[in-house]
Biotite code that builds the C-alpha atoms (Angstrom):
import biotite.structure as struc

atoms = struc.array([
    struc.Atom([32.692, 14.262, 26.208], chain_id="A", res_id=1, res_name="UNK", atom_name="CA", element="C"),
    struc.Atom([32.671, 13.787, 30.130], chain_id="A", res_id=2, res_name="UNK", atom_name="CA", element="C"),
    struc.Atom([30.953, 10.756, 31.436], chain_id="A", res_id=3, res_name="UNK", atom_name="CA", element="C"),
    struc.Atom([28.590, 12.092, 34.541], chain_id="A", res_id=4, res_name="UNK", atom_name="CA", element="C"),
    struc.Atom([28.698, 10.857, 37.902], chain_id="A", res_id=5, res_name="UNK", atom_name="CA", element="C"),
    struc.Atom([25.065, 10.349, 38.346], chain_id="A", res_id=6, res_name="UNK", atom_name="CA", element="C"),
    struc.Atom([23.122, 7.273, 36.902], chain_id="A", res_id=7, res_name="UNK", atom_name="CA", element="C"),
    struc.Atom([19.959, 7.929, 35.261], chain_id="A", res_id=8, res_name="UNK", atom_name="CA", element="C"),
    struc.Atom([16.808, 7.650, 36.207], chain_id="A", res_id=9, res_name="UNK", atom_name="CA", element="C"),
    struc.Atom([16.792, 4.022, 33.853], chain_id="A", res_id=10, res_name="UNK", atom_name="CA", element="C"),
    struc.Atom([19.565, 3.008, 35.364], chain_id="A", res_id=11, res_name="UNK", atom_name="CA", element="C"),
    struc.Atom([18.569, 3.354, 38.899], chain_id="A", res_id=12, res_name="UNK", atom_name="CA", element="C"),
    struc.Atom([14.508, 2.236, 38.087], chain_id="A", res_id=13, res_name="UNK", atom_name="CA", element="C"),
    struc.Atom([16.122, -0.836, 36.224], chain_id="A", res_id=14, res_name="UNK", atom_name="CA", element="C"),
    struc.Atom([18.689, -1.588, 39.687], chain_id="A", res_id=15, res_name="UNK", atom_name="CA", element="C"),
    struc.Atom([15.352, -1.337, 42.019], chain_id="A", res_id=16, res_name="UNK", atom_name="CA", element="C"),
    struc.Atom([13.153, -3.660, 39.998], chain_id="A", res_id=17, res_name="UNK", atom_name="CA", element="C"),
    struc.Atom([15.990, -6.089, 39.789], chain_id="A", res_id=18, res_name="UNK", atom_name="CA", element="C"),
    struc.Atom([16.887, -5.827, 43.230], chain_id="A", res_id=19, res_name="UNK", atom_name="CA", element="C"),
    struc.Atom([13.274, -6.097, 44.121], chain_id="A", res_id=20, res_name="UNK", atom_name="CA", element="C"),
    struc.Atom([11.943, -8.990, 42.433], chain_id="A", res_id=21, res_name="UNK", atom_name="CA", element="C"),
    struc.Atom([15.138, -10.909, 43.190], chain_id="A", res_id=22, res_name="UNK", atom_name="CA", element="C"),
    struc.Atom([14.642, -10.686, 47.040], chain_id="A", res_id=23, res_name="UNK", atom_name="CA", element="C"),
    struc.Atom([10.954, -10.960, 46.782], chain_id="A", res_id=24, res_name="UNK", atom_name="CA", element="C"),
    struc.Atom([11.809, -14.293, 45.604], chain_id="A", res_id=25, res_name="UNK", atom_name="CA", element="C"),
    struc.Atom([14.463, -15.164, 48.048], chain_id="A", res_id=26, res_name="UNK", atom_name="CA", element="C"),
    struc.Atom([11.240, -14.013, 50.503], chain_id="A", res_id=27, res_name="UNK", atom_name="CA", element="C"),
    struc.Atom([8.982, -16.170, 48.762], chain_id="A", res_id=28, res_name="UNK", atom_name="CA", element="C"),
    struc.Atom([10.939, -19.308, 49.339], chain_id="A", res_id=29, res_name="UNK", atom_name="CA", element="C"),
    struc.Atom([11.943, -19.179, 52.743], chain_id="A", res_id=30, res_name="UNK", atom_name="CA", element="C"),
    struc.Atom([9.760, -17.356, 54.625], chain_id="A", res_id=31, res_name="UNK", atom_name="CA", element="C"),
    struc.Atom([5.440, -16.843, 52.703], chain_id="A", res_id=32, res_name="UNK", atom_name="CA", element="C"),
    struc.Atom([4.524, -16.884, 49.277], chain_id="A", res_id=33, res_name="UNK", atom_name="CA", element="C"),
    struc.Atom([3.160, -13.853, 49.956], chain_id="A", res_id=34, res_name="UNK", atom_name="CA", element="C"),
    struc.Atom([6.119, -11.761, 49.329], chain_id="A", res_id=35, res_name="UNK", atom_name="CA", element="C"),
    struc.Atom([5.303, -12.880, 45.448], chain_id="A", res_id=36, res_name="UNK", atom_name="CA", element="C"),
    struc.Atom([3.359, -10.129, 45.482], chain_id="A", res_id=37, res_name="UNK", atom_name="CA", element="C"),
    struc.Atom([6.047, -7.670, 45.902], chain_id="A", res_id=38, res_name="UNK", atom_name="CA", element="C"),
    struc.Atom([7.077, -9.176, 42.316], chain_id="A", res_id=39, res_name="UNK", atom_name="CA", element="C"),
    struc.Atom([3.252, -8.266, 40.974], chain_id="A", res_id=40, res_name="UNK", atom_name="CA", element="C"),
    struc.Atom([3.937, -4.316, 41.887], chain_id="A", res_id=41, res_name="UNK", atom_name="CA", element="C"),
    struc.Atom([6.961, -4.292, 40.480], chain_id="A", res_id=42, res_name="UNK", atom_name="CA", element="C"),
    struc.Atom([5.702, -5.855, 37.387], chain_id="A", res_id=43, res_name="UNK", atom_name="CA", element="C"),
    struc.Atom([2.753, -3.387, 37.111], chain_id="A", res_id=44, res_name="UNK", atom_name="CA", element="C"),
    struc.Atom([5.092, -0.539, 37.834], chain_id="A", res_id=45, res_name="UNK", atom_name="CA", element="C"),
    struc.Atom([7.824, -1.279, 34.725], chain_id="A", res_id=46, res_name="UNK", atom_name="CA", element="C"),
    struc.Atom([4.293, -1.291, 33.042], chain_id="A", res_id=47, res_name="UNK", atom_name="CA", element="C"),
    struc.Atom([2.820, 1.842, 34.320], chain_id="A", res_id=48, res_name="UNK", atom_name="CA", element="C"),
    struc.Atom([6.386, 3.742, 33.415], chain_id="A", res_id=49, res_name="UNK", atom_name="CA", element="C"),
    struc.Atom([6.267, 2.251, 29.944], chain_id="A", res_id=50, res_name="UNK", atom_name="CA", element="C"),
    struc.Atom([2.851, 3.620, 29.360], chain_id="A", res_id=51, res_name="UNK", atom_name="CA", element="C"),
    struc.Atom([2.988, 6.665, 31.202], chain_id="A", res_id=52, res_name="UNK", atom_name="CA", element="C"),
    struc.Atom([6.419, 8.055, 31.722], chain_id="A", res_id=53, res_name="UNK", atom_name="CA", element="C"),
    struc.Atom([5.864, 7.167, 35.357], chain_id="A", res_id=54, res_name="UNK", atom_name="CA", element="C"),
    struc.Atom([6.101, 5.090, 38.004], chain_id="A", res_id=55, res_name="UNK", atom_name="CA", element="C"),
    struc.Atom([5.668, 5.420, 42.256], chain_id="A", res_id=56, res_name="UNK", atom_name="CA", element="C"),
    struc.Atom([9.239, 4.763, 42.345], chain_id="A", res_id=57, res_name="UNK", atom_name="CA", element="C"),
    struc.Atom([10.144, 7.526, 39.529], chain_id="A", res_id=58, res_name="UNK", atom_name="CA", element="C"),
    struc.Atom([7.805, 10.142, 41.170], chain_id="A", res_id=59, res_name="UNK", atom_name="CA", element="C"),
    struc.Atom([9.921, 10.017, 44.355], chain_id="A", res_id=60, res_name="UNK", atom_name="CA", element="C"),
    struc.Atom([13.308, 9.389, 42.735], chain_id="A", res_id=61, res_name="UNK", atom_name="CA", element="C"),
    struc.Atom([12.485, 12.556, 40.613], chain_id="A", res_id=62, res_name="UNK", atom_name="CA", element="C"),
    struc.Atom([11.361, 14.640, 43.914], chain_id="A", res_id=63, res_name="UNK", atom_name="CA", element="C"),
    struc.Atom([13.499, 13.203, 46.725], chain_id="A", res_id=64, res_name="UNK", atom_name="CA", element="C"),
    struc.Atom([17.262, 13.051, 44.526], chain_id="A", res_id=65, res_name="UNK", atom_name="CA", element="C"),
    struc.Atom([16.929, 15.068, 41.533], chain_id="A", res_id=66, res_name="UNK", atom_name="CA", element="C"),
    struc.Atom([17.422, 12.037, 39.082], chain_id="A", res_id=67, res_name="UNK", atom_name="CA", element="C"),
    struc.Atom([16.398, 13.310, 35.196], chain_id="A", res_id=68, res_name="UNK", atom_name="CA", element="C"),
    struc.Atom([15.803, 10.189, 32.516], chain_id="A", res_id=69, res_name="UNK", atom_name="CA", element="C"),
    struc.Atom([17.776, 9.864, 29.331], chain_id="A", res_id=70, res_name="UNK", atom_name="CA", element="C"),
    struc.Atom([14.860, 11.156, 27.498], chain_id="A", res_id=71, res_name="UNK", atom_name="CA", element="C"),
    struc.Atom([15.453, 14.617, 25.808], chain_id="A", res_id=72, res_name="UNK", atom_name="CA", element="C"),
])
């Protein structure tokens, strides 16, 4: 069994929303608490994918790179 090169779609959702919320923190501190909000969206979109199979940030992953989830 070969590993593949490509991530899955998991992997690379999971990467975003952690790279995401991270700097909308770092944003948060030192420049508005406004950027908190970019840590709302991608709240709402971990919840949307959980419920629906899909996020904005799947949709265009899917479309735009060809990334397929784990699912089977």
């Amino acid at each position: 069994m070969s590993a593949s090169p490509r991530w899955p779609l998991e992997r690379v959702l999971f990467l975003m929303a952690g790279t995401v919320t991270i700097l909308s923190v770092i944003l948060a501190v030192t420049v508005s608490p406004w950027f908190l909000l970019l840590t709302v969206f991608v709240g709402a979109s971990q919840w949307m994918y959980v419920g629906f199979g899909d996020c904005p940030s799947s949709l265009v992953m899917r479309r735009l790179f060809g990334l397929e989830g784990c699912r089977r």
